[in-house]
py3Dmol code that shows the C-alpha trace and the ligand (Angstrom):
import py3Dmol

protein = """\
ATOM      1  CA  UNK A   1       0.000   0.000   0.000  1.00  0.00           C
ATOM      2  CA  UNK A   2       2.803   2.577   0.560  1.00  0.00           C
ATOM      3  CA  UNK A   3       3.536   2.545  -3.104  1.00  0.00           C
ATOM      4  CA  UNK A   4       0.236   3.815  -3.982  1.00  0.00           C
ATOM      5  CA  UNK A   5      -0.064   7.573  -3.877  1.00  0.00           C
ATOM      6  CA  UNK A   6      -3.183   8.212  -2.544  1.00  0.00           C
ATOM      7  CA  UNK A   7      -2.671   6.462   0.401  1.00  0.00           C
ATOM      8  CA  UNK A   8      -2.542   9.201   3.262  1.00  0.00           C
ATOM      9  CA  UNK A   9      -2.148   9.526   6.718  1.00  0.00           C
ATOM     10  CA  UNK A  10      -4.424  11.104   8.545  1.00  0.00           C
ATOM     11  CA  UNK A  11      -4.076  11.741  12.034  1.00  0.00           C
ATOM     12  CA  UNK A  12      -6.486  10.308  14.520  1.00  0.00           C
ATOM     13  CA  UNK A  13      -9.413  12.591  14.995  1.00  0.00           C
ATOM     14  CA  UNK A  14     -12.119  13.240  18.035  1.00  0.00           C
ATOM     15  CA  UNK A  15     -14.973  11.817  17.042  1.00  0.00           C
ATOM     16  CA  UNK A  16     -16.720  15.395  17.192  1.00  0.00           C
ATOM     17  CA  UNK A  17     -13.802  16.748  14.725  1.00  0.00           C
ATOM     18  CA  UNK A  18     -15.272  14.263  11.893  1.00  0.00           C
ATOM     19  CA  UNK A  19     -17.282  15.883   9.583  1.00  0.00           C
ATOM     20  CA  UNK A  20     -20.310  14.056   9.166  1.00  0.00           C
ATOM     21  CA  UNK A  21     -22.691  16.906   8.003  1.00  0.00           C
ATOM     22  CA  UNK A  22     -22.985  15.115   4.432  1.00  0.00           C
ATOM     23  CA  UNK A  23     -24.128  12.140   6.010  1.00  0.00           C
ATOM     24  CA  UNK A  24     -26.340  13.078   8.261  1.00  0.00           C
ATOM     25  CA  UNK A  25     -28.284  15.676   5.771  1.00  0.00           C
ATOM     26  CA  UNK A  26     -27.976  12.742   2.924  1.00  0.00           C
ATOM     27  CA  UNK A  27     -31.439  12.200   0.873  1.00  0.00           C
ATOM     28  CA  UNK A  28     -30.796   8.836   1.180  1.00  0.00           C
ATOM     29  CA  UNK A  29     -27.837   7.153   3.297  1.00  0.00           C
ATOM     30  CA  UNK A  30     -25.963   4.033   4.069  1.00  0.00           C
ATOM     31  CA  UNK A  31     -24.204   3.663   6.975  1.00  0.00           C
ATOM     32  CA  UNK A  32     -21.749   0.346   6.291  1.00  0.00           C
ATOM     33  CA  UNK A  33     -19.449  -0.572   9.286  1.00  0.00           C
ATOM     34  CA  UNK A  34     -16.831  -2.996   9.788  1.00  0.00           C
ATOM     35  CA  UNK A  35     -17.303  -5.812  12.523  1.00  0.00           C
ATOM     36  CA  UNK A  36     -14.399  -6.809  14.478  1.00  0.00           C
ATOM     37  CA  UNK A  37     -12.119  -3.788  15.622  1.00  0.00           C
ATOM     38  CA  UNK A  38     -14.900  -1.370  14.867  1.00  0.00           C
ATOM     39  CA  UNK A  39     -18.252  -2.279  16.222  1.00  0.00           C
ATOM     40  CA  UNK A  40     -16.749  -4.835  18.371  1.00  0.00           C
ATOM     41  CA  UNK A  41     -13.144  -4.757  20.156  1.00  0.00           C
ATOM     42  CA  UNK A  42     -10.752  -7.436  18.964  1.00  0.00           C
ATOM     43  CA  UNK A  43     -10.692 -10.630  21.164  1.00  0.00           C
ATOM     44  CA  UNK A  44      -8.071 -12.984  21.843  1.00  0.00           C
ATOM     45  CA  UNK A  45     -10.861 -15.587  21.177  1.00  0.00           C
ATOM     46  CA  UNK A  46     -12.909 -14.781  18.009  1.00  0.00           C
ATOM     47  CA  UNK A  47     -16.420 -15.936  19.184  1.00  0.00           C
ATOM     48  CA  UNK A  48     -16.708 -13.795  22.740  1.00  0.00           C
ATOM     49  CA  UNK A  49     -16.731 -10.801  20.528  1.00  0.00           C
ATOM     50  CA  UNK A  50     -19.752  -8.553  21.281  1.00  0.00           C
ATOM     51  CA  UNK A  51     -20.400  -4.919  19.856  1.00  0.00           C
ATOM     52  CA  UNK A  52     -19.725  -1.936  22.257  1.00  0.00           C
ATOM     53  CA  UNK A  53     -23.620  -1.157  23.655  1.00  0.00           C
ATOM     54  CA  UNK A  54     -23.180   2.154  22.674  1.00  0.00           C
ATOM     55  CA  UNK A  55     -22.690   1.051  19.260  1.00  0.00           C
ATOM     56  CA  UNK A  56     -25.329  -1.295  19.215  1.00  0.00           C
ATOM     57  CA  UNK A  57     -28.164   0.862  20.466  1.00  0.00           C
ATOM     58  CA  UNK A  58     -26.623   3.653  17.833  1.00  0.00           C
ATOM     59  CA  UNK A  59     -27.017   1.266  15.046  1.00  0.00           C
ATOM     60  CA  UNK A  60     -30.850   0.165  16.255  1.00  0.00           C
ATOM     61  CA  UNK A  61     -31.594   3.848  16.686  1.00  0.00           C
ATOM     62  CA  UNK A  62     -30.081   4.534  12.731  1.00  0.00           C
ATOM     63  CA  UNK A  63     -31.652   1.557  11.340  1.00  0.00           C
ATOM     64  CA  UNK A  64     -35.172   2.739  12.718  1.00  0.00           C
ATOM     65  CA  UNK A  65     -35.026   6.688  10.935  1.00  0.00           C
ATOM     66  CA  UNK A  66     -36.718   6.771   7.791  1.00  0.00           C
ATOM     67  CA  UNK A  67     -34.545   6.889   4.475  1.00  0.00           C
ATOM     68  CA  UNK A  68     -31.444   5.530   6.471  1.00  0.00           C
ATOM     69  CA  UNK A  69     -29.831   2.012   5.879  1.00  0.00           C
ATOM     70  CA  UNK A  70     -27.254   0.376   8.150  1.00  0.00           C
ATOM     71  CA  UNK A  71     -24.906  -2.380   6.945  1.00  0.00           C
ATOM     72  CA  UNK A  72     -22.552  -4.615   8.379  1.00  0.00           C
ATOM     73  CA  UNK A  73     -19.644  -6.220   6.425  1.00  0.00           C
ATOM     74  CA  UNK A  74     -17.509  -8.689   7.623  1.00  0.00           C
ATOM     75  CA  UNK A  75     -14.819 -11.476   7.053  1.00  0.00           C
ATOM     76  CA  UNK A  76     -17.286 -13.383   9.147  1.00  0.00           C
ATOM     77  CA  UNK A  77     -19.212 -15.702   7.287  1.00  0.00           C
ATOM     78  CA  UNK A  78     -23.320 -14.237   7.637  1.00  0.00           C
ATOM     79  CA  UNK A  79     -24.241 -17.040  10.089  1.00  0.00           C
ATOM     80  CA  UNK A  80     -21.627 -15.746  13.067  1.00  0.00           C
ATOM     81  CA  UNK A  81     -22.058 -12.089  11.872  1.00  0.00           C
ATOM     82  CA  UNK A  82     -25.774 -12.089  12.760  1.00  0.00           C
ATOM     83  CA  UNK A  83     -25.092 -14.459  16.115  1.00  0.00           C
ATOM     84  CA  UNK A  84     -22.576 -11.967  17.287  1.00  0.00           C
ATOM     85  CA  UNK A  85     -23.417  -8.915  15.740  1.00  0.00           C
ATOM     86  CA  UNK A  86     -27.485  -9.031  17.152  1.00  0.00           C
ATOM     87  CA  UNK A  87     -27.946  -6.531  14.887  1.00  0.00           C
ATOM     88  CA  UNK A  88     -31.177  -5.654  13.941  1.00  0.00           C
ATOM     89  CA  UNK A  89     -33.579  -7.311  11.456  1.00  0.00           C
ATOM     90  CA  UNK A  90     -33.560  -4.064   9.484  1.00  0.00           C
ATOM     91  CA  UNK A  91     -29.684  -4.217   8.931  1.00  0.00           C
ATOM     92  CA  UNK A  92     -28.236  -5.652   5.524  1.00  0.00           C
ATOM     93  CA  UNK A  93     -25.224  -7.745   6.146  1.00  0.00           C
ATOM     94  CA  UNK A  94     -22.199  -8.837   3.728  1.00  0.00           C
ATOM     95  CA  UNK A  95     -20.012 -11.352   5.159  1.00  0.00           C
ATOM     96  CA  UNK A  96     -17.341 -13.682   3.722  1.00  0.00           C
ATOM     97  CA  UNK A  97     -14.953 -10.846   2.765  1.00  0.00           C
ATOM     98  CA  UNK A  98     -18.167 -10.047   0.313  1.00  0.00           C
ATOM     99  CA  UNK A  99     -19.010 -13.311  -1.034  1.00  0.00           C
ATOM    100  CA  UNK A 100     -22.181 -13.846   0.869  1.00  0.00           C
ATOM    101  CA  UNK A 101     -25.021 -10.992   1.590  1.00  0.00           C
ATOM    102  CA  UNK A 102     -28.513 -10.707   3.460  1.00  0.00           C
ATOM    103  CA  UNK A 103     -29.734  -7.888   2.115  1.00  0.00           C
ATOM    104  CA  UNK A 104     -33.321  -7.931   3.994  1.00  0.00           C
ATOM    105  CA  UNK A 105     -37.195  -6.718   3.446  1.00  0.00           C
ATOM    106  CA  UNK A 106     -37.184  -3.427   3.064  1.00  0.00           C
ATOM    107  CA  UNK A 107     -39.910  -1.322   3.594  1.00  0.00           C
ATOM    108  CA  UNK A 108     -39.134   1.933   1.479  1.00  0.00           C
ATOM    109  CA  UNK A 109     -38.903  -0.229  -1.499  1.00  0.00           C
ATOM    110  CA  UNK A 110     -41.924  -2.125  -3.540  1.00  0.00           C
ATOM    111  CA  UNK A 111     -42.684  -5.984  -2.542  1.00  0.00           C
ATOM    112  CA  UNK A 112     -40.310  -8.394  -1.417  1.00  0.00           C
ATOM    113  CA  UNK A 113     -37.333  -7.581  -1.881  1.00  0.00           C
ATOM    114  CA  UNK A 114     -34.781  -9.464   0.251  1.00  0.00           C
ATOM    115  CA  UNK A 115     -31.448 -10.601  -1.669  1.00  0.00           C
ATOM    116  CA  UNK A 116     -29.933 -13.081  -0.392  1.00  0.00           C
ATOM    117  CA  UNK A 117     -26.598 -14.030  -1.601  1.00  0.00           C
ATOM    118  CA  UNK A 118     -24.644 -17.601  -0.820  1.00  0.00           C
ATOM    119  CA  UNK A 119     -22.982 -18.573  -3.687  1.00  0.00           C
ATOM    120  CA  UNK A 120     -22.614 -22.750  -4.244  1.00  0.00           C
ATOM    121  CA  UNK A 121     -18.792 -23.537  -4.065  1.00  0.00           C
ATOM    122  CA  UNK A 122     -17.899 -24.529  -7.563  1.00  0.00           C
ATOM    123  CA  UNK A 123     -16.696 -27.404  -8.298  1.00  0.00           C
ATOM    124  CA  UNK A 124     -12.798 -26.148  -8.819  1.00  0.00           C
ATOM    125  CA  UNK A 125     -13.573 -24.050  -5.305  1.00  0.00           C
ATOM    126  CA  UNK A 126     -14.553 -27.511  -3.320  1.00  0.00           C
ATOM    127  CA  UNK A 127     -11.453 -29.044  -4.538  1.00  0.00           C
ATOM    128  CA  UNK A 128      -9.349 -25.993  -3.109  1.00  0.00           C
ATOM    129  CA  UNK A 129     -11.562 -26.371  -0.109  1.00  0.00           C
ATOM    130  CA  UNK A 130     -11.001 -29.582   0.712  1.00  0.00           C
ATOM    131  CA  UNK A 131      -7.205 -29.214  -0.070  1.00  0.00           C
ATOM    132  CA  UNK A 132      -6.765 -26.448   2.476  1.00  0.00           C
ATOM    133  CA  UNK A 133      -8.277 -28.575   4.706  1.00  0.00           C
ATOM    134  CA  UNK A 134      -6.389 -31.462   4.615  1.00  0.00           C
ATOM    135  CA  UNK A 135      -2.872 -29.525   4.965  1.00  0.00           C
ATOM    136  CA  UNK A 136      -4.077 -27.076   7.593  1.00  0.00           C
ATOM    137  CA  UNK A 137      -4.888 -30.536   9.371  1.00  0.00           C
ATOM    138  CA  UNK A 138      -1.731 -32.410   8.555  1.00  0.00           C
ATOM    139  CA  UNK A 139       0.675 -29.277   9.858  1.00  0.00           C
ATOM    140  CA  UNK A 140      -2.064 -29.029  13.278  1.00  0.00           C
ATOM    141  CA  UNK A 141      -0.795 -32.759  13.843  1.00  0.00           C
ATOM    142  CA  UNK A 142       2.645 -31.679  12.899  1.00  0.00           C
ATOM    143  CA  UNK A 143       3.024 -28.050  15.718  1.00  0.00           C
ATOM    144  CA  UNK A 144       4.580 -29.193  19.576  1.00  0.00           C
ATOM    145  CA  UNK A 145       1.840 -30.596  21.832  1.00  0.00           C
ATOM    146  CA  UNK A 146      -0.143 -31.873  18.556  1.00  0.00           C
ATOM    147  CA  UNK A 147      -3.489 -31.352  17.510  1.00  0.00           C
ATOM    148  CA  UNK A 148      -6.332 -29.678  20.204  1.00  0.00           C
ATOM    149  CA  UNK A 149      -3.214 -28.268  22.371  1.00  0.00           C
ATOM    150  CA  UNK A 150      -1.238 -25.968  19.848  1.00  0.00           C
ATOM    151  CA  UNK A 151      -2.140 -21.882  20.760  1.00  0.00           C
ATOM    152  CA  UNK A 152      -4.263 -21.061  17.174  1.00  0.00           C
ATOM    153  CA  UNK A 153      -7.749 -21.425  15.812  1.00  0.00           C
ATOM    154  CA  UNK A 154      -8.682 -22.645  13.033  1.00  0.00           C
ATOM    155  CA  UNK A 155     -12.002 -20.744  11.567  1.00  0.00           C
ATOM    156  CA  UNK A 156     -14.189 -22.713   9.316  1.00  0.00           C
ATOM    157  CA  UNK A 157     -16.195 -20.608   7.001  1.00  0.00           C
ATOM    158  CA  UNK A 158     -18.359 -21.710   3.996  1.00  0.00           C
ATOM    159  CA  UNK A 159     -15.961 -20.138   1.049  1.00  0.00           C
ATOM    160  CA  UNK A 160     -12.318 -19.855   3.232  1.00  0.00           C
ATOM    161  CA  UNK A 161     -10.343 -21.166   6.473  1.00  0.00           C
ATOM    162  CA  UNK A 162      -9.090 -18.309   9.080  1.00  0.00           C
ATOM    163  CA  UNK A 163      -6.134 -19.223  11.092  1.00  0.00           C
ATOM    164  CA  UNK A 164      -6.282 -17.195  14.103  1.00  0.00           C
ATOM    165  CA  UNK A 165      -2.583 -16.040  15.616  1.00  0.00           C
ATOM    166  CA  UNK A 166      -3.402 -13.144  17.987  1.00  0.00           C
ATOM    167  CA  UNK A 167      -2.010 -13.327  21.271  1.00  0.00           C
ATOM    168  CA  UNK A 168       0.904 -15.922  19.697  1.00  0.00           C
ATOM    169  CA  UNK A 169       4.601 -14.620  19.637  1.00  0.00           C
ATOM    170  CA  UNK A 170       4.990 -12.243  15.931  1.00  0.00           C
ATOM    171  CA  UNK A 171       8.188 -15.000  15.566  1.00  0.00           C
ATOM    172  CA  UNK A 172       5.347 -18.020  15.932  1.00  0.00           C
ATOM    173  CA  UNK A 173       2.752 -16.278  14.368  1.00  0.00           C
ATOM    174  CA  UNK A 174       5.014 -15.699  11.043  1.00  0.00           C
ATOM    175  CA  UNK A 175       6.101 -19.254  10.768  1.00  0.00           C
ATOM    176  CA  UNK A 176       2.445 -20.226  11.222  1.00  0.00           C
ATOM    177  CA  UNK A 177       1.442 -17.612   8.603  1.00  0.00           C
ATOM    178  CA  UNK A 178       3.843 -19.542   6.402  1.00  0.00           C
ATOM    179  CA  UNK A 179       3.368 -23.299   7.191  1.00  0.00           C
ATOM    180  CA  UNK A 180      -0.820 -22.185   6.479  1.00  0.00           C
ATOM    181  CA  UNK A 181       0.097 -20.925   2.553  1.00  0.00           C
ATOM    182  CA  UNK A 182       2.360 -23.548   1.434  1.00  0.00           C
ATOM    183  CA  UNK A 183      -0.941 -24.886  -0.219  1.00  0.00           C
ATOM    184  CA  UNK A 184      -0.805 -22.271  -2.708  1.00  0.00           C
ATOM    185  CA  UNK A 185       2.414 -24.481  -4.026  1.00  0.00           C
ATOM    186  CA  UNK A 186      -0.213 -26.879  -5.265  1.00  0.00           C
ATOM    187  CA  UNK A 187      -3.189 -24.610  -5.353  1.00  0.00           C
ATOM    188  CA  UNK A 188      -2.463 -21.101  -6.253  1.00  0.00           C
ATOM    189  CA  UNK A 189      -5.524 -19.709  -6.990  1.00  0.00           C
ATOM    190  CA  UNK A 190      -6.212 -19.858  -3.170  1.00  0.00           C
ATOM    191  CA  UNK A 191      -6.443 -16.493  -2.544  1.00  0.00           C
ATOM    192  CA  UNK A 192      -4.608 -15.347   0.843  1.00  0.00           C
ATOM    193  CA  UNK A 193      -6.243 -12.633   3.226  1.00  0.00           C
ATOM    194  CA  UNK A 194      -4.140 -11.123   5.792  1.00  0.00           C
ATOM    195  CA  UNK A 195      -5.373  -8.952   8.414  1.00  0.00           C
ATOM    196  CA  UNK A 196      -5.299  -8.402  12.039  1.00  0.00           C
ATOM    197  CA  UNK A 197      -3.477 -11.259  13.496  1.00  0.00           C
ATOM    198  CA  UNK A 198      -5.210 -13.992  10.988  1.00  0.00           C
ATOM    199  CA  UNK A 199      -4.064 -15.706   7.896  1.00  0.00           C
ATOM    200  CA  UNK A 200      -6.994 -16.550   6.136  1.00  0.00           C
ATOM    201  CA  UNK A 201      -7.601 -19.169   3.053  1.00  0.00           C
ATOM    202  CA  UNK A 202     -10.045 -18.398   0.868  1.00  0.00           C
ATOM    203  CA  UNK A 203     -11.815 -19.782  -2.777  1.00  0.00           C
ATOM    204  CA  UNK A 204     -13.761 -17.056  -3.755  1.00  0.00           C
ATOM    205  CA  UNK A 205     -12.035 -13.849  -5.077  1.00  0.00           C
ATOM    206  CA  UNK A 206     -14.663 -11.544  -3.339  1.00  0.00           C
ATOM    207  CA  UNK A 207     -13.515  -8.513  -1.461  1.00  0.00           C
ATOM    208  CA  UNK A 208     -15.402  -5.803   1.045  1.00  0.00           C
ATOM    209  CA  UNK A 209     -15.493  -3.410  -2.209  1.00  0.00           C
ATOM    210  CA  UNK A 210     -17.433  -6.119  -3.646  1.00  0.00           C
ATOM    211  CA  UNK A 211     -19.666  -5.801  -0.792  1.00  0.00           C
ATOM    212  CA  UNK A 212     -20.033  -1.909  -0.533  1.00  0.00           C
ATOM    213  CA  UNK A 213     -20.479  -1.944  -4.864  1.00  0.00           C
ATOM    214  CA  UNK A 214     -23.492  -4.614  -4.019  1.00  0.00           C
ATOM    215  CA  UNK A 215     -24.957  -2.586  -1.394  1.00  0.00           C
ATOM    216  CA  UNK A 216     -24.846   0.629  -3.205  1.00  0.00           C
ATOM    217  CA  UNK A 217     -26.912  -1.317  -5.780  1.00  0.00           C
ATOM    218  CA  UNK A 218     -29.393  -2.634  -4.222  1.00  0.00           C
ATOM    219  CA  UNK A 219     -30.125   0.402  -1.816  1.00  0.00           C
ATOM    220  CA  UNK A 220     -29.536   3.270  -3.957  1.00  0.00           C
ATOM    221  CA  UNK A 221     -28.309   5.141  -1.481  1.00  0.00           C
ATOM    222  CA  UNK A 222     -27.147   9.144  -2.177  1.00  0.00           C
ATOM    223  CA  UNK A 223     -24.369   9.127   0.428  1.00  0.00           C
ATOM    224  CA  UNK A 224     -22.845   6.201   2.015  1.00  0.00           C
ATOM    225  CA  UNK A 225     -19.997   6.545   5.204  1.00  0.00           C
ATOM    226  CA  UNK A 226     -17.629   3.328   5.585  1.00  0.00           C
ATOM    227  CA  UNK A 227     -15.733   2.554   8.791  1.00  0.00           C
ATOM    228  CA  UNK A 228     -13.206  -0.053   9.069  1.00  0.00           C
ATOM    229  CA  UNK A 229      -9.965  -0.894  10.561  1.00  0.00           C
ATOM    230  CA  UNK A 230      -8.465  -3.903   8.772  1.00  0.00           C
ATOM    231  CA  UNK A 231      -5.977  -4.187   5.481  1.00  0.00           C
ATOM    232  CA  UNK A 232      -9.377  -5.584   3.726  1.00  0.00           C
ATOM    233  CA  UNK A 233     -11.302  -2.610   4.567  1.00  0.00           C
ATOM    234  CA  UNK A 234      -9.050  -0.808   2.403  1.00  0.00           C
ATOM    235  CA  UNK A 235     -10.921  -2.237  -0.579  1.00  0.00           C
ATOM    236  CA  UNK A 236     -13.969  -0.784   0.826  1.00  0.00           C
ATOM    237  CA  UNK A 237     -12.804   2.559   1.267  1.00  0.00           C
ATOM    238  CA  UNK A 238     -11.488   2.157  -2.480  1.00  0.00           C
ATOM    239  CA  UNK A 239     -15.060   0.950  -3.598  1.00  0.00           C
ATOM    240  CA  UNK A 240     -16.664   4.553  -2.234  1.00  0.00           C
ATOM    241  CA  UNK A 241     -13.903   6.711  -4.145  1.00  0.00           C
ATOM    242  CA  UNK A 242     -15.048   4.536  -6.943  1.00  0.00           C
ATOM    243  CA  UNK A 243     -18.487   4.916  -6.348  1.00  0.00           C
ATOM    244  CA  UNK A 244     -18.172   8.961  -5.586  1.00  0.00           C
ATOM    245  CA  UNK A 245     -16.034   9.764  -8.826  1.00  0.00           C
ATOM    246  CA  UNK A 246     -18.448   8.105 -10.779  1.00  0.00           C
ATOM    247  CA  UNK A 247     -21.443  10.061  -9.536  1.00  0.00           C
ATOM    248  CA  UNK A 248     -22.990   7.307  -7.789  1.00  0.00           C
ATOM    249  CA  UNK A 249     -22.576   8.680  -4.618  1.00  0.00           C
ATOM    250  CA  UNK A 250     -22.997  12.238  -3.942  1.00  0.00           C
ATOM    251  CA  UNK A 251     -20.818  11.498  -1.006  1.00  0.00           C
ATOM    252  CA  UNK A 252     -18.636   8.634   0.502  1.00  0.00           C
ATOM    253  CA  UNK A 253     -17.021   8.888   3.728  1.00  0.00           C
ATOM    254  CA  UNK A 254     -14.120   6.694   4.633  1.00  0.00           C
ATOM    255  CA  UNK A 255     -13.180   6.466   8.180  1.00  0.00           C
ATOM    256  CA  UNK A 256     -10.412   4.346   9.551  1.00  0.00           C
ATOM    257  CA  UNK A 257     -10.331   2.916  12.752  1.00  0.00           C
ATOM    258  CA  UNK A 258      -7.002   2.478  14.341  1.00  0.00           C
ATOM    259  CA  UNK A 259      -3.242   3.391  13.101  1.00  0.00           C
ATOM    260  CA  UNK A 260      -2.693   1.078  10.180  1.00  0.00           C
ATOM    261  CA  UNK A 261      -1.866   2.675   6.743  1.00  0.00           C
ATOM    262  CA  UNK A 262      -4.739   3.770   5.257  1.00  0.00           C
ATOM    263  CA  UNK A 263      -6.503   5.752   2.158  1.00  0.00           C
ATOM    264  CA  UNK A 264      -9.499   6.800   4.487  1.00  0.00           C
ATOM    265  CA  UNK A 265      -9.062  10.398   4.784  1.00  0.00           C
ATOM    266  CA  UNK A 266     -10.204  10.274   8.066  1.00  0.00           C
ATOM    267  CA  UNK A 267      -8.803   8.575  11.484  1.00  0.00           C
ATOM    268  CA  UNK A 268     -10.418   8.034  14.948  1.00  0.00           C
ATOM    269  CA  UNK A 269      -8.537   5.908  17.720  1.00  0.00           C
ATOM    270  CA  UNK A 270     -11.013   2.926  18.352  1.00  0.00           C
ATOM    271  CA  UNK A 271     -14.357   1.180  18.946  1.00  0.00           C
ATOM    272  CA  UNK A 272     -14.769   3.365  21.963  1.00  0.00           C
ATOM    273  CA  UNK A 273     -14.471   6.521  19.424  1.00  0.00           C
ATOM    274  CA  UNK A 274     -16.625   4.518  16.897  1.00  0.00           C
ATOM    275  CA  UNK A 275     -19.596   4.337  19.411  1.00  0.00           C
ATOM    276  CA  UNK A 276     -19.302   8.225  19.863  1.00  0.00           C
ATOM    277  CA  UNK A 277     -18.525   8.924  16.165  1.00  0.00           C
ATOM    278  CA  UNK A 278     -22.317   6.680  15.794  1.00  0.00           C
ATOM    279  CA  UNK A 279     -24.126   8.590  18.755  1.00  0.00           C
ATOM    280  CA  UNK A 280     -23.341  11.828  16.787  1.00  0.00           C
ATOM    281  CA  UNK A 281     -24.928  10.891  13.197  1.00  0.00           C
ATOM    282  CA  UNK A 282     -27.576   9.633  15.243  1.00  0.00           C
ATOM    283  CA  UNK A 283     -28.263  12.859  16.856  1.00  0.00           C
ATOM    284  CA  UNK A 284     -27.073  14.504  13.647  1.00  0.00           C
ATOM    285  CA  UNK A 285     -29.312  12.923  11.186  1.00  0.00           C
ATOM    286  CA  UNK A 286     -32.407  12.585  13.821  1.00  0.00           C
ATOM    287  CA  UNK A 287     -32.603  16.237  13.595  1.00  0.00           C
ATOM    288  CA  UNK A 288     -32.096  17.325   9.936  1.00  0.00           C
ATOM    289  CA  UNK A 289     -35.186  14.422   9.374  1.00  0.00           C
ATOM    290  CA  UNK A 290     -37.098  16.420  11.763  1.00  0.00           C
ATOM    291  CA  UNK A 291     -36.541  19.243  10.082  1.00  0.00           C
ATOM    292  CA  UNK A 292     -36.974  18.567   6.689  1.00  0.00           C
ATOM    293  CA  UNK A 293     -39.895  15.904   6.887  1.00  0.00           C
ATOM    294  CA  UNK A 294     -41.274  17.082  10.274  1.00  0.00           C
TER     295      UNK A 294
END
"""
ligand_1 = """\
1
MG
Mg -12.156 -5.400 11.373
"""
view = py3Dmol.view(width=600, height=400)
view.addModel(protein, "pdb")
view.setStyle({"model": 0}, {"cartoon": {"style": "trace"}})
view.addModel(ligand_1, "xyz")
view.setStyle({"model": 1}, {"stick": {}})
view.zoomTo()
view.show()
């Protein structure tokens, strides 16, 4: 990413210094947040995550106001991103790094109109599948203290494997990082997904700007804010330059979350910043729809 010139680096904001007024006097906005790191703070163990409340209750509050869409989008696979999440009925998720979407029944639009998108694995895909599998089992059996004992996780998702390394030395982590990818010798059109503290195997090519061009579809949305603080989000925040260049946004707003290297032009310091950064639209966009619709 440091080759690429627009990458910037913003420093890390207040949440009040973020200016949201686009958003929250949109005709017509999506609100599309990361999971992990954003909404919820990272865990040494993947499935105690749980959102911040003040998140949660921001995101009920948003999903409720008329002409106002929230969306999650995850690595998760859909399944654990609506256990974990609880987020409301009325929020569209993307999970699978894009691959798979629940876009639900929406009542500003005509009939039923819930996507839902879980692709079959091809049959190239199951092959990769199953080949990941068997060598992410054969190097478990292979680590000191065998398989069940070793300090990782191994993440099953529908279209991809997650090996989890946080809270394992960088040193351990690295040579895990590289035992997991020696499938791609065999298979390379595993694609590899790095982010924080998991390597992650996957067979479809989807990506988070995959998820936010899908989204922008199907909602029509005039401006759309993204926040997310993983190397995959990037793709996202890329998607909504796309997306605003070509006019089909008014507006996108790319916030990152966290110090990583970013093209986000803007920078707050965490989830607990995220919650406040969410209270504010809230408040924000609850009164401009008072005044404009009464
Ligand atoms: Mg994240």
């Amino acid at each position: 990413m440091t080759s690429d010139p627009t990458v910037s680096a913003p420093a890390v904001s207040t949440p009040a210094e973020v200016a949201l007024r686009d958003l929250a006097t949109a005709d017509s906005l999506l609100v599309a947040l990361d999971f992990d790191g954003v909404l919820a703070p990272l865990q040494d163990d993947p499935s105690t995550s749980r959102m911040v409340p003040e998140s949660a209750a921001a995101i009920a509050a948003l999903a409720d106001l008329p002409r106002t869409r929230v969306a999650l989008v995850s690595g998760r696979d859909i399944a654990t991103l609506r256990r974990l999440s609880q987020a409301p009925d009325m929020a569209w998720l993307v999970g699978s790094h894009g691959a798979e979407a629940e876009l639900g029944i929406d009542a500003d639009r005509d009939g039923d109109s819930a996507v839902v998108r879980s692709p079959e694995l091809t049959a190239a895909e199951a092959e990769m599948l199953a080949a990941i599998d068997a060598h992410l089992e054969a190097f478990e059996h292979t680590l000191p203290g065998g398989h069940g004992t070793a300090d990782f996780l191994i993440e099953r998702k529908p279209y991809s494997r997650t090996v989890h390394t946080r809270g394992i030395a960088p040193e351990a982590a690295a040579a895990l990082h590289g035992h997991a990818t020696e499938v791609l010798e065999e298979f390379p059109d595993i694609r590899v997904i790095e982010g924080h503290d998991i390597t992650e195997l996957a067979v479809k090519q989807a990506t988070k700007g995959d998820g936010i061009r899908l989204l922008v579809r199907a909602g029509e949305p005039t401006a759309a804010g993204y926040l997310g603080d993983d190397v995959t989000d990037e793709d996202a925040f890329a998607a909504l330059d796309e997306l605003t260049d070509s006019r089909a946004l008014d507006t996108g707003l790319s916030v990152k979350v966290g110090s990583a290297q970013t093209r986000a032009p803007w920078r707050i310091a965490g989830p607990e910043a995220v919650a406040e950064l969410l209270g504010r639209l809230v408040a924000e966009r609850t009164e401009f729809l008072r005044t404009v619709h009464g």
